[in-house]
C-alpha positions as CSV (number, residue, x, y, z in Angstrom):
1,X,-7.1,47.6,-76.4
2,X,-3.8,47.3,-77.2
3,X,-0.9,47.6,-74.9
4,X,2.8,48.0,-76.0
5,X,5.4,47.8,-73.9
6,X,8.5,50.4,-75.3
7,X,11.5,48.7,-74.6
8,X,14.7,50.5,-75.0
9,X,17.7,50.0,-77.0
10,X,19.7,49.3,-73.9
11,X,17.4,47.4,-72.4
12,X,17.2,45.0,-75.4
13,X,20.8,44.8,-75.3
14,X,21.6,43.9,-71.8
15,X,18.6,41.5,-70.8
16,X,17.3,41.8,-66.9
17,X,19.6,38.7,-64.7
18,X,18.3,37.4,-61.6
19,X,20.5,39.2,-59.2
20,X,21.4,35.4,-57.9
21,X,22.6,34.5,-61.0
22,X,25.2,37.3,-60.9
23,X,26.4,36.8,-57.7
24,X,27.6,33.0,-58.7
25,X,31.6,32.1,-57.6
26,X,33.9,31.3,-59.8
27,X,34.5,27.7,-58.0
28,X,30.6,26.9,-58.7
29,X,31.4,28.1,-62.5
30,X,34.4,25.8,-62.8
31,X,32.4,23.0,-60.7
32,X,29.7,23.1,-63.8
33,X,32.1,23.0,-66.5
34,X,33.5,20.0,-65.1
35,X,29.9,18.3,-64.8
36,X,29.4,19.5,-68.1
37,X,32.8,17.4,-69.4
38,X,31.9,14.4,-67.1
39,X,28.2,14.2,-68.9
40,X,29.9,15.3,-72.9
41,X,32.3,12.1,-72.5
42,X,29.7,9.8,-70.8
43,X,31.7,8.9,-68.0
44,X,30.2,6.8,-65.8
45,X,30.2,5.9,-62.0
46,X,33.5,4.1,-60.8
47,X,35.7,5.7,-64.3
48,X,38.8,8.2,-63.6
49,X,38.3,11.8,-64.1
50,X,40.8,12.7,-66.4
51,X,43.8,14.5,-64.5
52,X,43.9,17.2,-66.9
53,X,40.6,18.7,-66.3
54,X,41.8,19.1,-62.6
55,X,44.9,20.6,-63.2
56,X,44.8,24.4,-62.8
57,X,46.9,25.6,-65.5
58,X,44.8,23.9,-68.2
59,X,41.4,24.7,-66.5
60,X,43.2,28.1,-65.9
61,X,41.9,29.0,-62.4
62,X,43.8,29.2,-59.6
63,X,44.5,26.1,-57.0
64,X,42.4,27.3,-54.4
65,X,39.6,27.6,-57.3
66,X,39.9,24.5,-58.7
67,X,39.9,22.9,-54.8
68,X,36.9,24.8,-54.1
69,X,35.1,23.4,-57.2
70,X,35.9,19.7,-56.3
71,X,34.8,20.1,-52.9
72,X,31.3,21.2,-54.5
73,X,31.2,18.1,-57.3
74,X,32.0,16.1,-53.9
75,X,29.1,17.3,-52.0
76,X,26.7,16.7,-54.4
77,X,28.2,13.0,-54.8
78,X,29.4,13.7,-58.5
79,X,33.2,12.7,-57.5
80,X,35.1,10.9,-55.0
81,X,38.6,11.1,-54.4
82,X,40.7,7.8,-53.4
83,X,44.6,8.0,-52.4
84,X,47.4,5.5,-52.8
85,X,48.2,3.2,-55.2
86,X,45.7,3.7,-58.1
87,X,44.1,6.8,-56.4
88,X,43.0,9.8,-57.9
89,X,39.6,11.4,-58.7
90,X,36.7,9.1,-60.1
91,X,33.1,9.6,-60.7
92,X,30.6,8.7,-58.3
93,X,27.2,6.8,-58.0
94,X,24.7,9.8,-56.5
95,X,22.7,8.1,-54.1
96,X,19.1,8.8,-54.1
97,X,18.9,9.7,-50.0
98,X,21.8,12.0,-50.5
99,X,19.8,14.0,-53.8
100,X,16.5,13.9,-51.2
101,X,18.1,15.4,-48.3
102,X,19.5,18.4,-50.5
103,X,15.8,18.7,-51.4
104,X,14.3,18.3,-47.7
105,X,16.7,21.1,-47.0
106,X,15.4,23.3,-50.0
107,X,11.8,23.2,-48.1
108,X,13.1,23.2,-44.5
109,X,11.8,26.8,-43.7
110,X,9.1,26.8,-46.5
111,X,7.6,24.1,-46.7
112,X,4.4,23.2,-49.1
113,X,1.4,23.0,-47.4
114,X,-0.3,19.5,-47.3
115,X,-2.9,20.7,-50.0
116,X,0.3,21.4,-52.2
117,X,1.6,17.8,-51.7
118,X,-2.1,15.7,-51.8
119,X,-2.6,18.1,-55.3
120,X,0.2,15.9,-56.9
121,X,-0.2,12.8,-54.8
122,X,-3.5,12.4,-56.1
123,X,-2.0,12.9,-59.5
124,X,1.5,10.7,-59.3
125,X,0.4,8.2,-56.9
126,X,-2.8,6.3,-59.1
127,X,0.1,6.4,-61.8
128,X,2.4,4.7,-60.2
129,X,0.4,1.9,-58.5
130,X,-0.6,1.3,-62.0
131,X,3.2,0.9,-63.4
132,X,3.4,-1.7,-60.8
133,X,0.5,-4.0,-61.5
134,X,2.6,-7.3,-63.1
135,X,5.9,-5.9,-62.7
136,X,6.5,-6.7,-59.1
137,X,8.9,-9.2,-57.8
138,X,8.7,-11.8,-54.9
139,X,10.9,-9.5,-52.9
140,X,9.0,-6.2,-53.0
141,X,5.8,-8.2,-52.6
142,X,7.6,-8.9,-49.1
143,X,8.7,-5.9,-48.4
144,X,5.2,-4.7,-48.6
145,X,3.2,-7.0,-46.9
146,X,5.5,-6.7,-44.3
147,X,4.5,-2.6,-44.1
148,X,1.0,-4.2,-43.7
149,X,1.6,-6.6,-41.1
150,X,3.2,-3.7,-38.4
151,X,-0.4,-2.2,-38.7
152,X,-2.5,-5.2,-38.6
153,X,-2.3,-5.4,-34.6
154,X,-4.3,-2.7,-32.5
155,X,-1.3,-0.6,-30.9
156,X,-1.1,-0.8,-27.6
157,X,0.9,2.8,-27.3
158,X,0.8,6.3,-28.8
159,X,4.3,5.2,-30.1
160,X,3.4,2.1,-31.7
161,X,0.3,4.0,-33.1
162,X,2.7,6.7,-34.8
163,X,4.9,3.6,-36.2
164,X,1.7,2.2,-37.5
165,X,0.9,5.5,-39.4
166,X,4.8,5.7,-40.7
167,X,4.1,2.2,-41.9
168,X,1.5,3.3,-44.1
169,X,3.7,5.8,-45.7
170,X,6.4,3.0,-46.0
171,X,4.4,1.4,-48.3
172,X,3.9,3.7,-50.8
173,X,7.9,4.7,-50.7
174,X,8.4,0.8,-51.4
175,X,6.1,1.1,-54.6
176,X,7.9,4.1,-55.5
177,X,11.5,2.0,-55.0
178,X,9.8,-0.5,-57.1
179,X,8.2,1.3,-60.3
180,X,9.9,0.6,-63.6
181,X,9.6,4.5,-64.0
182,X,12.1,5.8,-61.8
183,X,11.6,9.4,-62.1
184,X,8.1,8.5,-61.3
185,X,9.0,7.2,-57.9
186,X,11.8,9.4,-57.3
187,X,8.8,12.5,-57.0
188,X,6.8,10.6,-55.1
189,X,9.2,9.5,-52.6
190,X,10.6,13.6,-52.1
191,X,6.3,13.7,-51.3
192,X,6.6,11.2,-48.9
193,X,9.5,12.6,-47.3
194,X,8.2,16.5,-47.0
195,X,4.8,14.7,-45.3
196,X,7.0,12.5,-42.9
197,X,9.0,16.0,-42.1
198,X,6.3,18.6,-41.1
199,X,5.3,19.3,-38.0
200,X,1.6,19.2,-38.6
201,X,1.5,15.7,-39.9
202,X,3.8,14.0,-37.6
203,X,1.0,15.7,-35.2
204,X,-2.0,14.7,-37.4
205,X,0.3,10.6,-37.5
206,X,0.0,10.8,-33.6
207,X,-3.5,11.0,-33.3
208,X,-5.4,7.8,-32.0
209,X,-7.7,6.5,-35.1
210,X,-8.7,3.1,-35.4
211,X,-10.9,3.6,-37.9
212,X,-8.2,5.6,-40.0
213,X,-6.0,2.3,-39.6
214,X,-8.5,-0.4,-40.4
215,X,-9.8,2.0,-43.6
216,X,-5.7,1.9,-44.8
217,X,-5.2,-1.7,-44.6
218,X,-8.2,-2.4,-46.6
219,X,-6.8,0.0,-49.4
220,X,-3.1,-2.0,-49.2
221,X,-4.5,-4.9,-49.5
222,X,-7.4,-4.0,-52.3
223,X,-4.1,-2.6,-54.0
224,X,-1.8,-6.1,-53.1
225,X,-4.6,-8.0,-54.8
226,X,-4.8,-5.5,-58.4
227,X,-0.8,-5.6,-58.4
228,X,-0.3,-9.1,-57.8
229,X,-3.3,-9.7,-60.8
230,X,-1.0,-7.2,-63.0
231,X,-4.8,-5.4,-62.8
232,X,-3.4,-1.5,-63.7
233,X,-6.3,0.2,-64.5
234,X,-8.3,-1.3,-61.1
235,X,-5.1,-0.4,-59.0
236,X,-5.5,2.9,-60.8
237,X,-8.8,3.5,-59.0
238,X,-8.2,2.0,-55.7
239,X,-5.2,4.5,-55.4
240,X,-7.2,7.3,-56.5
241,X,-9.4,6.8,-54.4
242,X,-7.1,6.2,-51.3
243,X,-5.6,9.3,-52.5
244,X,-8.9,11.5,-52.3
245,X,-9.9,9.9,-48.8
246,X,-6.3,10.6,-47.5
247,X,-6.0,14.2,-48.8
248,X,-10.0,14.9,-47.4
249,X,-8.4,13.4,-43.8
250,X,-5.2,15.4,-44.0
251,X,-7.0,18.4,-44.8
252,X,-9.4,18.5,-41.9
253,X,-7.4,17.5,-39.4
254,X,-5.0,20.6,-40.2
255,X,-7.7,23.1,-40.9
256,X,-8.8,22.3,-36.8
257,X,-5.6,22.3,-35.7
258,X,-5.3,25.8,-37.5
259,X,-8.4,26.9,-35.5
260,X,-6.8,25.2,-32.2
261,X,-9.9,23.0,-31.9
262,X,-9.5,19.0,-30.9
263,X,-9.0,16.5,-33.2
264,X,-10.1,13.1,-31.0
């Protein structure tokens, strides 16, 4: 069968809009056309915004507008301002923990459940231990082994034992750092944050499991050894396959917490 749907003139001529989109400020308007000049004239971080895009009459807004509008590019980390002697109003280098703390905030009263975050985990991650394989340098090697040396000692507190479990995570945030694809790690790092921010897994992380900790350091290392050997499609696997154990872990431990049973 057939269905059409009869849409009116008027309705053809004046499109449905988000109600948020209507309600946007003129400050966040001008704030867009100047990002929009900034990326047109590929300016780069550390090069003067020209000082007639800020002046009011030629953007023709009002002062208080315009302000308003720089205070937004500023927040984000588009622009700094500097005074004095060669002052004025230059683009800036966005740093990537200020551009993950905007999105921490986006999910700070609905957050993704942790089958949400293992369903692209198990996608990303074997990806990304794969663009690693050759491509490391002598300093990230260090970096990591040094995640894997904080768990290699049996903890002798329930602290130590949740700095162990943070550890683990640090090691997949320092492959993400260290991917050629940055976008790549970028994702994976906002996944690593949302786990390291949720209540349920910072509960799950503080749960005594020696097994859990002796069956990680075995994958970091399996996964040290495919790097180091420039090895991608074998560090493909062992990541999938930490992946799939980790996400089957995760999952159970919520799902009794969910029913208030124990988890020791």
């Amino acid at each position: 069968m057939n269905h059409k749907v009869d849409l009116k003139a008027g309705d053809r001529a004046h499109p449905v809009v988000p109600s948020a989109a209507r309600r946007r400020k003129r400050p966040d308007i001008v704030a867009d056309s100047i990002r929009e000049r900034i990326m047109r004239s590929r300016l780069g971080p550390g090069d003067r915004i020209p000082t007639d895009w800020l002046d009011a009459e030629t953007v023709k807004v009002s002062r208080g507008t315009l302000r308003e509008a720089l205070k937004v590019l500023e927040f984000e980390g588009l622009i700094t301002s500097k005074t004095g002697p060669g002052g004025g109003t230059f683009v800036a280098a966005i740093a990537p923990e200020n551009a993950l703390r905007m999105l921490d905030n986006l999910f700070l009263f609905a957050p993704p459940s942790i089958a949400d975050i293992y369903a692209i985990r198990k996608l990303l991650e074997p990806e990304l231990a794969a663009s690693t394989a050759g491509a490391l340098s002598d300093s990230a090697f260090e970096a990591l082994q040094a995640t894997i040396r904080l768990c290699e000692a049996e903890p002798t507190s329930a602290e130590e034992e949740y700095r162990q479990r943070l550890a683990e995570l640090d090691f997949h945030a320092e492959l993400a750092r260290n991917t050629p694809n940055r976008l790549l790690g970028f994702v994976i790092t906002v996944l690593l944050s949302l786990l390291r921010d949720m209540t349920v897994c910072r509960e799950i992380y503080s749960e005594p499991n020696p097994e859990l900790r002796e069956a990680g350091l075995t994958y970091q290392i399996r996964l040290l050894r495919a790097i180091r050997a420039g090895q991608a499609d074998k560090a493909r696997d062992i990541m999938r396959e930490h992946m799939a154990e980790a996400e089957k872990y995760m999952l159970e431990r919520s799902a009794m917490r969910a029913r208030g049973g124990t988890t020791s």
